[in-house]
N, C-alpha and C positions, 0 to 999 in steps of 0.2 A: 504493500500500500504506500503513495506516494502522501507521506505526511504533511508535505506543505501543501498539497492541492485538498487535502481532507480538511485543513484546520479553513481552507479557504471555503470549501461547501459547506461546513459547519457553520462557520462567521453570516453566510449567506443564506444559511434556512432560520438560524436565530433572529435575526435581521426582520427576515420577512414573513416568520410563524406560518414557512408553507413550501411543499416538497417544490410545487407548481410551478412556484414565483421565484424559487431561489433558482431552478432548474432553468426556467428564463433568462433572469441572470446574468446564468453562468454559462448559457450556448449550450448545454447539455440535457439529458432526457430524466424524465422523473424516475427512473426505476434505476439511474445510474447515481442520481441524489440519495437515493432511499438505501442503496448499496453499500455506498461510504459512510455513510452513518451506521447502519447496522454494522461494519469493521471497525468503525470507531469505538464504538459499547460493545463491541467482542474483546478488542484490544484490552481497553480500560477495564472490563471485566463490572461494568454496570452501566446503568439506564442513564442517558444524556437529556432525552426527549420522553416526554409524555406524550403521546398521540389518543387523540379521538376523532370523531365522526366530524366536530365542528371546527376544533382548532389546533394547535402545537405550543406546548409550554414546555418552558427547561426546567429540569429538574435540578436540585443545590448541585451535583457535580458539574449539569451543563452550564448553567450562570459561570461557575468558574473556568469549567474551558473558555468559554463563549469571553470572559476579560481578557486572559492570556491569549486567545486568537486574536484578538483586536490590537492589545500591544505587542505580539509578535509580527502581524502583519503590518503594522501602520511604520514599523520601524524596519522593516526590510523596504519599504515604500516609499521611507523615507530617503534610505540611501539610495537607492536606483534613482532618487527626484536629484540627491546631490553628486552622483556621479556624474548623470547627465548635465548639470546647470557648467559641470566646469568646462571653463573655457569661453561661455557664453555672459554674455554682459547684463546685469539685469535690469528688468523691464519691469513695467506698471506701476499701480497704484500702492503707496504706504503709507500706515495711517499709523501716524505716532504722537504718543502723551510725552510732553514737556512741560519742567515744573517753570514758572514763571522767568525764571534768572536766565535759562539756556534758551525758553524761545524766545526773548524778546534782548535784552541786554548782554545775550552774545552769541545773538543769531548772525551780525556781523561777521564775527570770526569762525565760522564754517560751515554755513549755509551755503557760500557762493563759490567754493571750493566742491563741498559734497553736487552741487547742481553741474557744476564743469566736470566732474570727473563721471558722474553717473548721469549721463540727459537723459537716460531712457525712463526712470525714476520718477514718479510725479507724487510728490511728498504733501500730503492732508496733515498738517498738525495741528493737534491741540493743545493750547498752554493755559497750564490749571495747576494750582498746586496742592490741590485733591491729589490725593494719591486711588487712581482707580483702579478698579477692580480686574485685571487682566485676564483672567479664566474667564472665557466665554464674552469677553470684550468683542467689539470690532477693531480694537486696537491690534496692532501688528507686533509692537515694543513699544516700549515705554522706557522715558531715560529719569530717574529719580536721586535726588539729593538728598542723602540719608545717613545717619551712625551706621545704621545698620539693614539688610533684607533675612525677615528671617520665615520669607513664606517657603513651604516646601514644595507648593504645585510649580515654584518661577523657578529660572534658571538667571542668576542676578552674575553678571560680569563685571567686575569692577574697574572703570575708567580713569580714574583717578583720586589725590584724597586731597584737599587743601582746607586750612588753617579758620577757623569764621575769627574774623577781626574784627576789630574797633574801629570808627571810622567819623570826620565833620569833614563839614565844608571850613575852608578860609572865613569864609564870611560868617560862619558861628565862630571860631578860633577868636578869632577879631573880636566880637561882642563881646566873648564871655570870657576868655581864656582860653589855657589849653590844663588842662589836669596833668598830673603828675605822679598823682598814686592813686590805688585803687579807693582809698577814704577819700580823695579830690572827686573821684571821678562822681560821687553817691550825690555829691553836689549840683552834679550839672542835668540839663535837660534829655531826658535818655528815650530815645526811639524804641519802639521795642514790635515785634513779628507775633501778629495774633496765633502762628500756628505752632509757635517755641513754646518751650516749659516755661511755667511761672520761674523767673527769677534769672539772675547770670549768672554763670561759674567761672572763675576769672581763672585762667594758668597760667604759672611765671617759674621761673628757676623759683622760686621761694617758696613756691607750694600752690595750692589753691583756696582759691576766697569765695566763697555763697555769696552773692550779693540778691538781698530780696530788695526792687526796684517798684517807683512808680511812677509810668512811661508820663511822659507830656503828651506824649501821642501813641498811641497803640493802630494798627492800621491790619487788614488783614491780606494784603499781597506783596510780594518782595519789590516789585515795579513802583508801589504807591510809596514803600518805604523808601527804597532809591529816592524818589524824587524829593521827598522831605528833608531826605541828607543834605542833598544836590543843594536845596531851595535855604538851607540855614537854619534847619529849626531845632536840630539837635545833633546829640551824637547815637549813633546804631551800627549792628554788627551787622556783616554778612563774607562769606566765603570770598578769602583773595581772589581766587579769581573773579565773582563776581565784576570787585570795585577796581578790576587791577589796572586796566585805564584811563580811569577816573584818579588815580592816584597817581602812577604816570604820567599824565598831562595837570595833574597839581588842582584837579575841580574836588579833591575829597582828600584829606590828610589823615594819616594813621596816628590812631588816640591811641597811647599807653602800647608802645611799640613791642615792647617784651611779654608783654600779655596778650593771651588770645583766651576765646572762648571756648576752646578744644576744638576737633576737627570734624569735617563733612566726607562724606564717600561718596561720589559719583558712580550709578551704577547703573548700565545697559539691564533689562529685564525681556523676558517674554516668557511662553507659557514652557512647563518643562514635559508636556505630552505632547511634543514635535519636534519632530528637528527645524531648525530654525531656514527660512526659507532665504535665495541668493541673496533677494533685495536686502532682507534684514541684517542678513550677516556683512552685506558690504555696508550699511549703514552703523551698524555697531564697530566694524573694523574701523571706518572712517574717524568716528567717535574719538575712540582710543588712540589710534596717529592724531587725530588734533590733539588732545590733550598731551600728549609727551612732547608733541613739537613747542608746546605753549609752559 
């Protein structure tokens, strides 16, 4: 008995609860369907299938063939998808989640590089910094700024890790000062990201400091906070890279230089029941070369 063509009639009469339809199908005749299954419950040495007059139900053994055929088949399917793709450029539509910072405030820096090296690619993003729900999404990937992934259906690659910093404008610096230590800093007018923990955790060579905080302004998107920085109105933390050429061209100055807030993970996701398809993995590869070049 050819085992992988069994686990494939099997997949196919579970499927369709019917010798008829599966035999459709699968280009083959129903007494040739009906064959492999009675070899299959010969082999296994018990019932897969309940049969009657009206319908087909699986028995506890068959549910469990019936998952094991789907993950063995879906992943022998998947590799025959990624042997084929090599060599070939990939094409169509990708629909990808972005937390606010990466699609908008540094969509600059590798958008227009990802669009020249992949034209065939036409990229639907959305920027949320909802973390969504990727199993059963219409998302493709999804790129998230995070401590940590610790779903077990994703398959989380990690792109990079950088520092969340302290961060004014000149034109607050100017008004108010500039702090000097973490007791300076409880002083001043502090930004703060509705979707952060209550409170900051300061790191320095000297150890760590709890700071419980009360923002002047609490705001809940990293775009709205950028611009409050931008505009003067206090000081707020976000991921170097975020503010890194904003600091660079001197529109945002780094508060309490030896202190950070601890660090952020950048990390590629998709679901972990597929192999990842050409488009995604050149968009994730892309990912990862921007970030090392940067």
């Amino acid at each position: 008995m050819d085992r992988f063509r069994a686990m494939q009639v099997f997949r196919s009469v579970a499927q369709a609860r019917s010798f008829t339809a599966a035999a459709e199908r699968l280009d083959t005749t129903h007494s040739s369907v009906s064959r492999t299954i009675a070899q299959l419950e010969a082999e296994f040495g018990t019932r897969l299938i309940n049969r009657n007059s009206r319908r087909l139900t699986l028995t506890g053994a068959g549910e469990r063939f019936h998952l094991a055929c789907i993950e063995i088949l879906d992943r022998v399917d998947d590799a025959v998808r990624a042997v084929a793709d090599e060599g070939r450029p990939p094409t169509g539509p990708l629909r990808v989640s972005l937390p606010l910072a990466i699609g908008t405030l540094e969509l600059h820096a590798w958008l227009p590089s990802f669009q020249a090296r992949y034209p065939g690619v036409r990229l639907d993003l959305s920027c949320d910094d909802r973390f969504v729900e990727m199993t059963g999404s219409r998302f493709d990937v999804a790129l998230r700024i995070s401590e940590q992934i610790a779903d077990a259906a994703l398959v989380a690659r990690k792109l990079t890790v950088s520092e969340l910093v302290l961060v004014a404008s000149p034109t607050y610096v100017g008004h108010h000062g500039l702090p000097r230590t973490a007791a300076e800093l409880e002083q001043h007018r502090l930004l703060d990201y509705a979707g952060s923990a209550s409170g900051w955790q300061l790191h320095s060579g000297a150890g760590e400091r709890r700071m419980k905080i009360e923002p002047w302004l609490r705001v809940d998107t990293i775009v709205a906070l950028h611009a409050a920085a931008l505009a003067g109105i206090g000081i707020a933390a976000f991921t170097a890279r975020t503010v890194a050429g904003d600091l660079a061209q001197g529109r945002l100055i780094r508060i309490l230089p030896d202190h950070t807030l601890g660090v952020r993970h950048y990390y590629a996701v998709f679901p972990h029941s597929r192999h990842p398809s050409l488009k995604v993995r050149a968009f994730v590869d892309h990912m990862a070369e921007h970030y090392r070049s940067t």
